[in-house]
PyMOL Python script that loads the backbone (N, CA, C, O; Angstrom):
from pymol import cmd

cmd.read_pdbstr("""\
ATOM      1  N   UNK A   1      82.489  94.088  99.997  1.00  0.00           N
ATOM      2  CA  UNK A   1      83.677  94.794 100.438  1.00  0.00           C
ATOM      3  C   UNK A   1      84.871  94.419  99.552  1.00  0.00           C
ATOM      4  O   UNK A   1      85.387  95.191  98.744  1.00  0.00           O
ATOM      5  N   UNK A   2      85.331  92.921  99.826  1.00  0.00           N
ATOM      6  CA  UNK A   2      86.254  92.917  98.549  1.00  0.00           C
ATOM      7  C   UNK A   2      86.045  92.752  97.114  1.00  0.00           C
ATOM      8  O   UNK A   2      87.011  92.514  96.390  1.00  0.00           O
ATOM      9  N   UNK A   3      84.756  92.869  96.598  1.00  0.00           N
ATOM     10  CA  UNK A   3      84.555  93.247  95.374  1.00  0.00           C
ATOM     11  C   UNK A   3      84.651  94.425  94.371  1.00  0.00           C
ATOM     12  O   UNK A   3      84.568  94.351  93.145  1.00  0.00           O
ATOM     13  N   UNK A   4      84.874  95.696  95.256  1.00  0.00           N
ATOM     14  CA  UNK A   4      85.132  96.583  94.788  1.00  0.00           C
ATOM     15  C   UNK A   4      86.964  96.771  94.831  1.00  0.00           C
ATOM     16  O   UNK A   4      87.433  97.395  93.879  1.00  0.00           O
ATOM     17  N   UNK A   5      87.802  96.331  95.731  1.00  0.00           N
ATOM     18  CA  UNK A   5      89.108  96.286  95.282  1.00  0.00           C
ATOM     19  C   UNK A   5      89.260  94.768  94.349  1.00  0.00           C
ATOM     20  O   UNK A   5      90.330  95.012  93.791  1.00  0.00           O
ATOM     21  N   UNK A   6      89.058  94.075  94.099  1.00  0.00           N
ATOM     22  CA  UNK A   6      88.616  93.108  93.275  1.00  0.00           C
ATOM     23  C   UNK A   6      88.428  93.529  91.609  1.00  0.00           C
ATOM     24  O   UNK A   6      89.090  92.963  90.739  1.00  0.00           O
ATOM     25  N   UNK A   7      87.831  94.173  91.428  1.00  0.00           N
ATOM     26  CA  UNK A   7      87.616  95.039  90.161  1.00  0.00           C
ATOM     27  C   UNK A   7      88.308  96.031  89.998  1.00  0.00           C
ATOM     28  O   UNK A   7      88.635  96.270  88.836  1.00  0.00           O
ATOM     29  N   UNK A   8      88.736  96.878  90.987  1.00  0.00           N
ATOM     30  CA  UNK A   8      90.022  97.988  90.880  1.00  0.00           C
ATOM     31  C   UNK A   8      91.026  97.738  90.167  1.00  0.00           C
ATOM     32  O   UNK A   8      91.586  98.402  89.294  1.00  0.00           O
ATOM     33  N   UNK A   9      91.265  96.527  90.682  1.00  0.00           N
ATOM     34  CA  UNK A   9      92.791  95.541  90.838  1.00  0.00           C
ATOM     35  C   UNK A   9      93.093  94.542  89.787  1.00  0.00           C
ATOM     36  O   UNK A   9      94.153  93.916  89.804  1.00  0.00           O
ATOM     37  N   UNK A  10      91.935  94.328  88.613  1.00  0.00           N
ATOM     38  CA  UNK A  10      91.565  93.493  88.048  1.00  0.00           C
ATOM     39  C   UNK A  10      92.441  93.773  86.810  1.00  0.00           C
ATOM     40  O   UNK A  10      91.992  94.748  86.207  1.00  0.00           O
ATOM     41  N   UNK A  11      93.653  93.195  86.162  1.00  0.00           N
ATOM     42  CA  UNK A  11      94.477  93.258  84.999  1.00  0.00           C
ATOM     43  C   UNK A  11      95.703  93.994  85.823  1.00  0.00           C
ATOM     44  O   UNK A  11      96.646  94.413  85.152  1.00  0.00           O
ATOM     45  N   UNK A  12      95.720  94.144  87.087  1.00  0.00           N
ATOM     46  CA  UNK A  12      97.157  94.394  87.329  1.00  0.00           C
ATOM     47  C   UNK A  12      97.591  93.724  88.066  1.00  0.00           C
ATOM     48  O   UNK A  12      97.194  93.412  89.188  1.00  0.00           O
ATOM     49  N   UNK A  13      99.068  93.227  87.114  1.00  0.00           N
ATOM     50  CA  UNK A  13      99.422  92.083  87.508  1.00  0.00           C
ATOM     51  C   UNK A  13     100.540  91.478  88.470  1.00  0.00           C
ATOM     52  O   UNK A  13     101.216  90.450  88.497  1.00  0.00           O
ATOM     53  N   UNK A  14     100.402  92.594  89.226  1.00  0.00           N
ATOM     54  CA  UNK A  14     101.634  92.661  90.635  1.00  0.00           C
ATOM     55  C   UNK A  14     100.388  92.208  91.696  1.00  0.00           C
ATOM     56  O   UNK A  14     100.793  91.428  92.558  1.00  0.00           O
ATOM     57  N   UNK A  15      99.057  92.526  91.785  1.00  0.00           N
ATOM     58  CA  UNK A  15      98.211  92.887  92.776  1.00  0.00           C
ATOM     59  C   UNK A  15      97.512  91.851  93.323  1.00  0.00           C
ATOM     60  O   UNK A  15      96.644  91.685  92.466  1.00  0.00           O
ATOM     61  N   UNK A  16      97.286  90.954  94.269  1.00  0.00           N
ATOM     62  CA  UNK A  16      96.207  90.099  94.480  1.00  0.00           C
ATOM     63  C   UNK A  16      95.460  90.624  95.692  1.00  0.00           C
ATOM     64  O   UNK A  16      95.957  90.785  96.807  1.00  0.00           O
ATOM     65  N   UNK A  17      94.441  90.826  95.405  1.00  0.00           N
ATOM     66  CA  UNK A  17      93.285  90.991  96.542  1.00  0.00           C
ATOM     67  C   UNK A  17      92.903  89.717  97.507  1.00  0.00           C
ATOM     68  O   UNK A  17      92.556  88.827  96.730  1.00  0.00           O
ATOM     69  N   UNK A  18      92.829  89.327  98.600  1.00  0.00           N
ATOM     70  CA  UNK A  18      93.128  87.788  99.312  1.00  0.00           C
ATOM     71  C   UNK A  18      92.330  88.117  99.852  1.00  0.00           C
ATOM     72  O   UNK A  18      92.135  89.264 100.253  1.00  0.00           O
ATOM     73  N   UNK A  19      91.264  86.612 100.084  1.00  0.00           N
ATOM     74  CA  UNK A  19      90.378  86.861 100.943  1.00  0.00           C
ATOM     75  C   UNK A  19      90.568  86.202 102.171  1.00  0.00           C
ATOM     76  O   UNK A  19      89.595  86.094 102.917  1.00  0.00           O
ATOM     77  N   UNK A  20      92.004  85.597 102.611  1.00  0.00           N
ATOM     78  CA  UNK A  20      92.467  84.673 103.548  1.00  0.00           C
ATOM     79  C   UNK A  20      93.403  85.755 104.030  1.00  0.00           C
ATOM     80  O   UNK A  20      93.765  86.571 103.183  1.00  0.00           O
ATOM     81  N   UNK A  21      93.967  85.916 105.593  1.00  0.00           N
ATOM     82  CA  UNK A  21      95.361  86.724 105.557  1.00  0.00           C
ATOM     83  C   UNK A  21      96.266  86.475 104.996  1.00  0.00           C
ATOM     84  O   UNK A  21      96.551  85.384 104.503  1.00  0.00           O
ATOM     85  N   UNK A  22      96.986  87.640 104.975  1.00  0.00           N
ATOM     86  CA  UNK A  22      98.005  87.618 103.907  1.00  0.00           C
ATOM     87  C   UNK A  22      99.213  87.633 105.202  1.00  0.00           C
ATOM     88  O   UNK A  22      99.292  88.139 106.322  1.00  0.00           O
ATOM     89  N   UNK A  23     100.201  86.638 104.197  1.00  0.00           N
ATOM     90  CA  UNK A  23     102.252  86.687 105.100  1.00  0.00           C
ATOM     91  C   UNK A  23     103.296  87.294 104.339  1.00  0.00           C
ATOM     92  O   UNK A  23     103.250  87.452 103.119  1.00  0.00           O
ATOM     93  N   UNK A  24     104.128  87.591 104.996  1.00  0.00           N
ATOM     94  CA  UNK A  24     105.298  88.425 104.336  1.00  0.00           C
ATOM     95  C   UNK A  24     105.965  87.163 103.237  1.00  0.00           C
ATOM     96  O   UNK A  24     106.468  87.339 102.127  1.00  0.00           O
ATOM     97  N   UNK A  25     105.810  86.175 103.813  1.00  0.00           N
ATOM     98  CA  UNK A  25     106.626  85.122 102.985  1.00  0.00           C
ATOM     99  C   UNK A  25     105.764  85.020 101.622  1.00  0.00           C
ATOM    100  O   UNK A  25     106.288  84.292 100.779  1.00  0.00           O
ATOM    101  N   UNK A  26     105.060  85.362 101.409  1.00  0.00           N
ATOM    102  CA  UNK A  26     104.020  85.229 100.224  1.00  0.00           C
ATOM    103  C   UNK A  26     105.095  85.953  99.090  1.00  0.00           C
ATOM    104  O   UNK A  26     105.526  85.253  98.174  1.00  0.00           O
ATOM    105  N   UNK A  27     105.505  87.415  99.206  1.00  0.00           N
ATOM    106  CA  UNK A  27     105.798  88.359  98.651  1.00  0.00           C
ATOM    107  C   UNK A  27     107.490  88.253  98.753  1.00  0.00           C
ATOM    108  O   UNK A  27     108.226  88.940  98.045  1.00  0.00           O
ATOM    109  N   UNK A  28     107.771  87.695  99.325  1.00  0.00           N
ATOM    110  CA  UNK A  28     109.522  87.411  99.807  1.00  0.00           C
ATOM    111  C   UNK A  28     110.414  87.458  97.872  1.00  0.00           C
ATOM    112  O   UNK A  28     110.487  86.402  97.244  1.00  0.00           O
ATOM    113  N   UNK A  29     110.634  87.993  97.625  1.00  0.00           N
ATOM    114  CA  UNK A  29     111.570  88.472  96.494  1.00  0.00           C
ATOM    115  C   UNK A  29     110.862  88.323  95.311  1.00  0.00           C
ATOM    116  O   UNK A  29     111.370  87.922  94.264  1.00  0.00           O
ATOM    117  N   UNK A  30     109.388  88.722  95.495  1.00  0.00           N
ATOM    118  CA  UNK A  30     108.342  88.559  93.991  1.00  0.00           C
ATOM    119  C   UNK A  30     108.175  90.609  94.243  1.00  0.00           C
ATOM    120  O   UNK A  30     108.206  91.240  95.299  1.00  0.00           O
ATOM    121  N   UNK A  31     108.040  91.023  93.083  1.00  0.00           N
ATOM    122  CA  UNK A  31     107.318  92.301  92.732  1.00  0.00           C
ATOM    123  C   UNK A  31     105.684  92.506  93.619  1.00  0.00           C
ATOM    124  O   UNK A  31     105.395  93.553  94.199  1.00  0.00           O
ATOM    125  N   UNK A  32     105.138  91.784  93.583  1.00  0.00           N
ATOM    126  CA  UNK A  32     103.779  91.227  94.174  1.00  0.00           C
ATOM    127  C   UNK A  32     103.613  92.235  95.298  1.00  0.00           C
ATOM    128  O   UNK A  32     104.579  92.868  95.725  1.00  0.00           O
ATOM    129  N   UNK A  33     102.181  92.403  95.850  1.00  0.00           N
ATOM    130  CA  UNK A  33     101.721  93.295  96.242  1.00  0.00           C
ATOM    131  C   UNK A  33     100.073  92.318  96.963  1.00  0.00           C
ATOM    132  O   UNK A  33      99.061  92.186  96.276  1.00  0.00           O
ATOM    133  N   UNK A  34     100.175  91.883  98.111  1.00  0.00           N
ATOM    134  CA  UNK A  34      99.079  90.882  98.797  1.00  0.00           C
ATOM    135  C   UNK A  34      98.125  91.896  99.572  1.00  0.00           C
ATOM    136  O   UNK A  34      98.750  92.393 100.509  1.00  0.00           O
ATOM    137  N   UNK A  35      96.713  92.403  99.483  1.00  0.00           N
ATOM    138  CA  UNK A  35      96.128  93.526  99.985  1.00  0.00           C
ATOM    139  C   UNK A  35      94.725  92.385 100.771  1.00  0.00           C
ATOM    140  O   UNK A  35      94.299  91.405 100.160  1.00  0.00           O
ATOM    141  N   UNK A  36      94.255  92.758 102.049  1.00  0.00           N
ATOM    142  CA  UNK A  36      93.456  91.712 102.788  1.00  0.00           C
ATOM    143  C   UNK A  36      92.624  92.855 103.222  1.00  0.00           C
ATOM    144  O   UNK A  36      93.184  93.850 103.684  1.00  0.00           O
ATOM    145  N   UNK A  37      91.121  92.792 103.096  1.00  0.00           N
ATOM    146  CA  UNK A  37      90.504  93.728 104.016  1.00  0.00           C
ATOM    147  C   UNK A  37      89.623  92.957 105.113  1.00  0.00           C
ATOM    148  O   UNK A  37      89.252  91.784 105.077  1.00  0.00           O
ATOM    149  N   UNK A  38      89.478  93.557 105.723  1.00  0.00           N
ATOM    150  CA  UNK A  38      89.082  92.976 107.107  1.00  0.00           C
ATOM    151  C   UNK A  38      88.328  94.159 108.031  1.00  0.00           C
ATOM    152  O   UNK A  38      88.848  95.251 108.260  1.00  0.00           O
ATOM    153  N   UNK A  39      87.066  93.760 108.499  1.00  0.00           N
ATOM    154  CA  UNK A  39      86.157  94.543 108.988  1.00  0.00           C
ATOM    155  C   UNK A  39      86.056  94.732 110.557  1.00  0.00           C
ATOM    156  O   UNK A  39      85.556  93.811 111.202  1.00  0.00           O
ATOM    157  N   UNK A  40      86.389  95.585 111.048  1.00  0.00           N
ATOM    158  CA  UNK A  40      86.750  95.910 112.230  1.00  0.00           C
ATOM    159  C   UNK A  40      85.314  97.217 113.183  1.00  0.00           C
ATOM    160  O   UNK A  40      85.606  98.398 113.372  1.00  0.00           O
ATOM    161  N   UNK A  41      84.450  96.852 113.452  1.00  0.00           N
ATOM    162  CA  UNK A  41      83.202  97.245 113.812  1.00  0.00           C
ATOM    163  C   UNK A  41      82.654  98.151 112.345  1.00  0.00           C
ATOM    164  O   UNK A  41      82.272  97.752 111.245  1.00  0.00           O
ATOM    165  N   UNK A  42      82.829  99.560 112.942  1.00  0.00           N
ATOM    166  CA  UNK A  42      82.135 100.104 111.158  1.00  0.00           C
ATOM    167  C   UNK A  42      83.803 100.709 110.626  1.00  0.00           C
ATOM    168  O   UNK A  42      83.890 101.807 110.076  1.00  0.00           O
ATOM    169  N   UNK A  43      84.690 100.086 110.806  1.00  0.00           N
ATOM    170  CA  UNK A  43      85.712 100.596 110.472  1.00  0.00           C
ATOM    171  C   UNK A  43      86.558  99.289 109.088  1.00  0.00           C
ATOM    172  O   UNK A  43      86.324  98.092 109.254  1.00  0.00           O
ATOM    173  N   UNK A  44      87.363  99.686 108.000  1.00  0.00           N
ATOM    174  CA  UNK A  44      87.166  98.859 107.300  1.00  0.00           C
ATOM    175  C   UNK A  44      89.068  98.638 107.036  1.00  0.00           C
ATOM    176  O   UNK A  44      89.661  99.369 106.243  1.00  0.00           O
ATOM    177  N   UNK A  45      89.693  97.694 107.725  1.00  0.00           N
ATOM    178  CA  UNK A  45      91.315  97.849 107.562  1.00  0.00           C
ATOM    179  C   UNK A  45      91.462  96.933 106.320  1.00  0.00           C
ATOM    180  O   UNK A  45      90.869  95.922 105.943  1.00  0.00           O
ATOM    181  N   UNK A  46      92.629  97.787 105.760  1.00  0.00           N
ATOM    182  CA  UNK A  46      93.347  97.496 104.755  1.00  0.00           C
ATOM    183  C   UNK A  46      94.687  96.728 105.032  1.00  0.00           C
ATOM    184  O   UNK A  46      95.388  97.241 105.904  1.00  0.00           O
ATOM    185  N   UNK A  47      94.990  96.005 104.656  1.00  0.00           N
ATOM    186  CA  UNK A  47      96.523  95.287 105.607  1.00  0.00           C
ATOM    187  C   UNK A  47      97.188  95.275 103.710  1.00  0.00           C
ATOM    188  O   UNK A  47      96.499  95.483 102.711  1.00  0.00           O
ATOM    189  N   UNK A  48      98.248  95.054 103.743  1.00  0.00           N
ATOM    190  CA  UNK A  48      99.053  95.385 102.631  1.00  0.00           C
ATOM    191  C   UNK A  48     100.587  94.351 102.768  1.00  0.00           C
ATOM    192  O   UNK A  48     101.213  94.394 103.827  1.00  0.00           O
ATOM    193  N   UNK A  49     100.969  93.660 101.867  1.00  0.00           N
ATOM    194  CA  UNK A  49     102.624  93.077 102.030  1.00  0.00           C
ATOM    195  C   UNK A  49     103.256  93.151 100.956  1.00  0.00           C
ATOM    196  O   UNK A  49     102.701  92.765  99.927  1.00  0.00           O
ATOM    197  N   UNK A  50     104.358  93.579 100.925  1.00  0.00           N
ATOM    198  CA  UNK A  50     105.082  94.139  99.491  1.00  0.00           C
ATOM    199  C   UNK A  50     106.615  93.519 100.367  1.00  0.00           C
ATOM    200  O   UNK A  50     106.735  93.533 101.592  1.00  0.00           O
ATOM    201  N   UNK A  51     107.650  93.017  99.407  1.00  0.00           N
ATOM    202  CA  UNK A  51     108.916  93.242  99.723  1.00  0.00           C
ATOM    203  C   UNK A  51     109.137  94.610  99.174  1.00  0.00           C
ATOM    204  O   UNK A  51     108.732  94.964  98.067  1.00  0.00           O
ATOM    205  N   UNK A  52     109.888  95.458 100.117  1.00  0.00           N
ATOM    206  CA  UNK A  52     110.406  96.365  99.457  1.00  0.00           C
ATOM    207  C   UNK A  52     111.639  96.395  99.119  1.00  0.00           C
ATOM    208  O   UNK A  52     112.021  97.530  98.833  1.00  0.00           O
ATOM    209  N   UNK A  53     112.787  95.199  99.002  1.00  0.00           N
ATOM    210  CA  UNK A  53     113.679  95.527  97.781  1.00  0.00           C
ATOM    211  C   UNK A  53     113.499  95.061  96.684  1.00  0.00           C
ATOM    212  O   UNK A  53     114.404  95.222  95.866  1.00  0.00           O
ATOM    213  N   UNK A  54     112.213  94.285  96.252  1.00  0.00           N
ATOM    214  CA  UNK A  54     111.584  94.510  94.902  1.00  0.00           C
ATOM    215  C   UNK A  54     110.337  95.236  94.521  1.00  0.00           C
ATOM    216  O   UNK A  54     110.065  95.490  93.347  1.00  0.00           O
ATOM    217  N   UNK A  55     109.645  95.538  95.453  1.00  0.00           N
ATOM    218  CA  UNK A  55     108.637  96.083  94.937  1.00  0.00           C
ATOM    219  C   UNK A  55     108.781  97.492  95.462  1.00  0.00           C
ATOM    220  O   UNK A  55     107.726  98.109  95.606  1.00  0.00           O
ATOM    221  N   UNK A  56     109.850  98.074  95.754  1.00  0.00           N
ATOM    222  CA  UNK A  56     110.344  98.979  95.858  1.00  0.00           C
ATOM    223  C   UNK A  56     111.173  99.657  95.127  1.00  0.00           C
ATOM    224  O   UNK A  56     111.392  98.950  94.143  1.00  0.00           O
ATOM    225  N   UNK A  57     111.941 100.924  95.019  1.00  0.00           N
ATOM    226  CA  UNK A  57     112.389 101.658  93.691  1.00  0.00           C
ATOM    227  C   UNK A  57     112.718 100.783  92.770  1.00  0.00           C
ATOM    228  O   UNK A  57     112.104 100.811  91.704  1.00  0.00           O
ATOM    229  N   UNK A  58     113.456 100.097  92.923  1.00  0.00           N
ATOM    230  CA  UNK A  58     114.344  99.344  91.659  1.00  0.00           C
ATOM    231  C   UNK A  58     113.342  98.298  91.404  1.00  0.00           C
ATOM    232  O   UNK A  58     113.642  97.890  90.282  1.00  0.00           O
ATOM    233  N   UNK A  59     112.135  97.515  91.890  1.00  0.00           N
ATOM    234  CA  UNK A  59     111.383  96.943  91.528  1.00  0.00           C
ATOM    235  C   UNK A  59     110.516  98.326  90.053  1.00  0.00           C
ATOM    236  O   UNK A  59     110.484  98.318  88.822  1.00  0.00           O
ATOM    237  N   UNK A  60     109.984  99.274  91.125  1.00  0.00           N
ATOM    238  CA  UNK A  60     109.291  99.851  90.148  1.00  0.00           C
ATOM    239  C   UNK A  60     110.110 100.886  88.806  1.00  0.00           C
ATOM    240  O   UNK A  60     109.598 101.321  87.774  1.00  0.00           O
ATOM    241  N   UNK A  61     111.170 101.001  89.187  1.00  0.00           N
ATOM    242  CA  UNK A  61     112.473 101.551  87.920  1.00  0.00           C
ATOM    243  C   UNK A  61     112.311 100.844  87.223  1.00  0.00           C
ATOM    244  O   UNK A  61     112.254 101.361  86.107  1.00  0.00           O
ATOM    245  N   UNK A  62     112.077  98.944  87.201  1.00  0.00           N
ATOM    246  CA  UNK A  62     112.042  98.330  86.071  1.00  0.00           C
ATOM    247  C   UNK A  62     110.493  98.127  85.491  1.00  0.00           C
ATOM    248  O   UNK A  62     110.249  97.909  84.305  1.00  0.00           O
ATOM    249  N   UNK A  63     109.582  98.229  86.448  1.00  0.00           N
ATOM    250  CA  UNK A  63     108.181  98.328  85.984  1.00  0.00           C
ATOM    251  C   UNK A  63     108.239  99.619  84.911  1.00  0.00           C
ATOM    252  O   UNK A  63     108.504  99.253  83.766  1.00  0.00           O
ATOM    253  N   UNK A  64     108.078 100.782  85.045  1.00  0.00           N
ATOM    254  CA  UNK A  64     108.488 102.119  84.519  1.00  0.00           C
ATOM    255  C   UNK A  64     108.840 102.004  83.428  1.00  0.00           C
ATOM    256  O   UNK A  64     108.070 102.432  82.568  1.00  0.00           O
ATOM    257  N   UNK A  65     110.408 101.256  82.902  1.00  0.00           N
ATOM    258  CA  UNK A  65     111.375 101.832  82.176  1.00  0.00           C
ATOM    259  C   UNK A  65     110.577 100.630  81.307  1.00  0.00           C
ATOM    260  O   UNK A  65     110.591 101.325  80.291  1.00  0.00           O
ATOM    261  N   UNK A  66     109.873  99.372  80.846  1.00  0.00           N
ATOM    262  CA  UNK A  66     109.237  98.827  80.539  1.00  0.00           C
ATOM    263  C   UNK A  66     108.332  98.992  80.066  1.00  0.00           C
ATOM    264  O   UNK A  66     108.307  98.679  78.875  1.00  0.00           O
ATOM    265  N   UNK A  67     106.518  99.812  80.935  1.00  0.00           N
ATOM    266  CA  UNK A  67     105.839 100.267  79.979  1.00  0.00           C
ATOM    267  C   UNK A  67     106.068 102.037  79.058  1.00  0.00           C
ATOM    268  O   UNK A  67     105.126 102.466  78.392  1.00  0.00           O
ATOM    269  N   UNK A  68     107.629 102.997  79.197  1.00  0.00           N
ATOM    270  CA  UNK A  68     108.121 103.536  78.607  1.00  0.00           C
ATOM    271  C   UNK A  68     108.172 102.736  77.563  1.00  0.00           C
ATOM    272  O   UNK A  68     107.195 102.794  76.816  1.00  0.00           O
ATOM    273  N   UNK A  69     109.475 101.612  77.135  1.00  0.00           N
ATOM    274  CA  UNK A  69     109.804 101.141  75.963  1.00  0.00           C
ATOM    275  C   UNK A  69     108.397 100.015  75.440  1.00  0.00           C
ATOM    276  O   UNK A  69     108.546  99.436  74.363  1.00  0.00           O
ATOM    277  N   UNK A  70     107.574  99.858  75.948  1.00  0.00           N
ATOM    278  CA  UNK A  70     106.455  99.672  75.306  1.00  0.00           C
ATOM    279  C   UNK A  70     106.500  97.912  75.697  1.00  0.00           C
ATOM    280  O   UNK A  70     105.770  97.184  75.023  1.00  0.00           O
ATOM    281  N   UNK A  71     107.095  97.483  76.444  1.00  0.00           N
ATOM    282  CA  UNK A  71     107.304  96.144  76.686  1.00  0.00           C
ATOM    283  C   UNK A  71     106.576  95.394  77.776  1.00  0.00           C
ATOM    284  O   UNK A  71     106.442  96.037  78.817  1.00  0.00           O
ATOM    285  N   UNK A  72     106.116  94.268  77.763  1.00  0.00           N
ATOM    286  CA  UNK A  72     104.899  93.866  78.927  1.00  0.00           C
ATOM    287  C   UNK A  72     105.612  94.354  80.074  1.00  0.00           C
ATOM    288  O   UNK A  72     106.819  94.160  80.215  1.00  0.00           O
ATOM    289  N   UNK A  73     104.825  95.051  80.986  1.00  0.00           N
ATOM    290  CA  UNK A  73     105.229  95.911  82.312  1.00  0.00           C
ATOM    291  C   UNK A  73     105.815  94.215  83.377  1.00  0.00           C
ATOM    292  O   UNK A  73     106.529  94.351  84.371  1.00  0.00           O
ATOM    293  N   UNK A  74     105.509  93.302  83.069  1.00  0.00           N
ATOM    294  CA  UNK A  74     105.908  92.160  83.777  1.00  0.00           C
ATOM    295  C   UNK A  74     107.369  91.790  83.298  1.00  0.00           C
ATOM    296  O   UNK A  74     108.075  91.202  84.118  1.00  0.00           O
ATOM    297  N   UNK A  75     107.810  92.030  82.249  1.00  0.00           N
ATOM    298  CA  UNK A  75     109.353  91.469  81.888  1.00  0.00           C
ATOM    299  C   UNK A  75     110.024  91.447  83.168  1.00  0.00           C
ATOM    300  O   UNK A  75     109.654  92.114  84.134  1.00  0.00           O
ATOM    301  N   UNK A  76     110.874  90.781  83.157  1.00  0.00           N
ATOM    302  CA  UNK A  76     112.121  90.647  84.444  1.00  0.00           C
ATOM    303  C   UNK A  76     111.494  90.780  85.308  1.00  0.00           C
ATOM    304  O   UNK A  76     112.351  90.674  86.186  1.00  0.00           O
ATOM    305  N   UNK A  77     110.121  91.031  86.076  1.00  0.00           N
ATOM    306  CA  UNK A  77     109.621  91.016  87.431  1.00  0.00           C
ATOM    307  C   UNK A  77     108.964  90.049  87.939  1.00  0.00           C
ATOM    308  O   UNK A  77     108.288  89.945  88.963  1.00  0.00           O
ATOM    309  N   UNK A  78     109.364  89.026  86.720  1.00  0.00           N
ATOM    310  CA  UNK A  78     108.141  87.729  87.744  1.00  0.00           C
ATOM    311  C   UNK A  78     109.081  87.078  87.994  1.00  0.00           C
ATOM    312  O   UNK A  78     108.591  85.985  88.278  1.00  0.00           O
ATOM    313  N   UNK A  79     110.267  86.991  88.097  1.00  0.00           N
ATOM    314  CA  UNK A  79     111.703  85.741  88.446  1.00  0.00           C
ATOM    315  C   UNK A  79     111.480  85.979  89.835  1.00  0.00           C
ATOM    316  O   UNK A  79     111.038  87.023  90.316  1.00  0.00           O
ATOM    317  N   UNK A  80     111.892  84.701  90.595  1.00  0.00           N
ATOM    318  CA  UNK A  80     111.792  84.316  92.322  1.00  0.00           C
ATOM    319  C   UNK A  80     112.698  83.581  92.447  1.00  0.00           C
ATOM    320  O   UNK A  80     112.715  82.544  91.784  1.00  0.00           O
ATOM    321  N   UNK A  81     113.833  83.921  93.423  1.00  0.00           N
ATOM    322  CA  UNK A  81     114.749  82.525  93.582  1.00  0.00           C
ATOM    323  C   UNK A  81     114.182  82.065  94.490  1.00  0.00           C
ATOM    324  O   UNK A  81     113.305  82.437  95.269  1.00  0.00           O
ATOM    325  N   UNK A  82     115.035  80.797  94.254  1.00  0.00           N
ATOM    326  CA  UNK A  82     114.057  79.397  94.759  1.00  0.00           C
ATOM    327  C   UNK A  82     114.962  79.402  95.726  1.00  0.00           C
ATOM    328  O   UNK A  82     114.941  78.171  95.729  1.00  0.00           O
ATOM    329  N   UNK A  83     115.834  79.678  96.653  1.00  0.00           N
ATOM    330  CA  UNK A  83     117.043  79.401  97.775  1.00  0.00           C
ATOM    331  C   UNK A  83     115.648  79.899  99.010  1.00  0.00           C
ATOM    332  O   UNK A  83     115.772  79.263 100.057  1.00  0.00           O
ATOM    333  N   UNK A  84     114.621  80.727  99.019  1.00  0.00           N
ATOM    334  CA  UNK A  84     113.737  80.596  99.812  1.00  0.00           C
ATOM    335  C   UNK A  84     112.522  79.736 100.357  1.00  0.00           C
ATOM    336  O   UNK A  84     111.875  80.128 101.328  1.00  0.00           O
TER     337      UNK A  84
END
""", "prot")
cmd.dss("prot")
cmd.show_as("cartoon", "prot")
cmd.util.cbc("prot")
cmd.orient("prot")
């Protein structure tokens, strides 16, 4: 089950596939993107944690405008302040 988002996900570098649950504090002012699947009789949930005032428009405006000018799509998106 998580081997196939595992390999999906594999060279992108916002994404971690977790095989433990995932917390909002994980993602708290990182670009990052924490995805957990979890098997629920024959039903298969996806749980997902993103901040969205970075990994949201202006997170991805600077992802974007980056691999446009041809520059590692990570520039300026891996900084985290530490006051958390």
């Amino acid at each position: 089950m998580f081997k196939l988002f595992e390999e999906y996900y594999l060279g992108h570098p916002f994404i971690t596939v977790s095989h433990d649950p995932i917390f909002l504090k994980q993602v708290v002012n990182t670009n990052n993107c924490f995805i957990h699947l979890e098997k629920a009789g024959h039903i298969i949930v996806v749980h997902s944690v993103i901040d969205n005032l970075l990994k949201g428009a202006s997170g991805q405006a600077v992802q974007n405008m980056n691999l446009m000018f041809g520059i590692d799509e990570t520039t300026g998106l891996k900084l985290k302040a530490n006051y958390f």
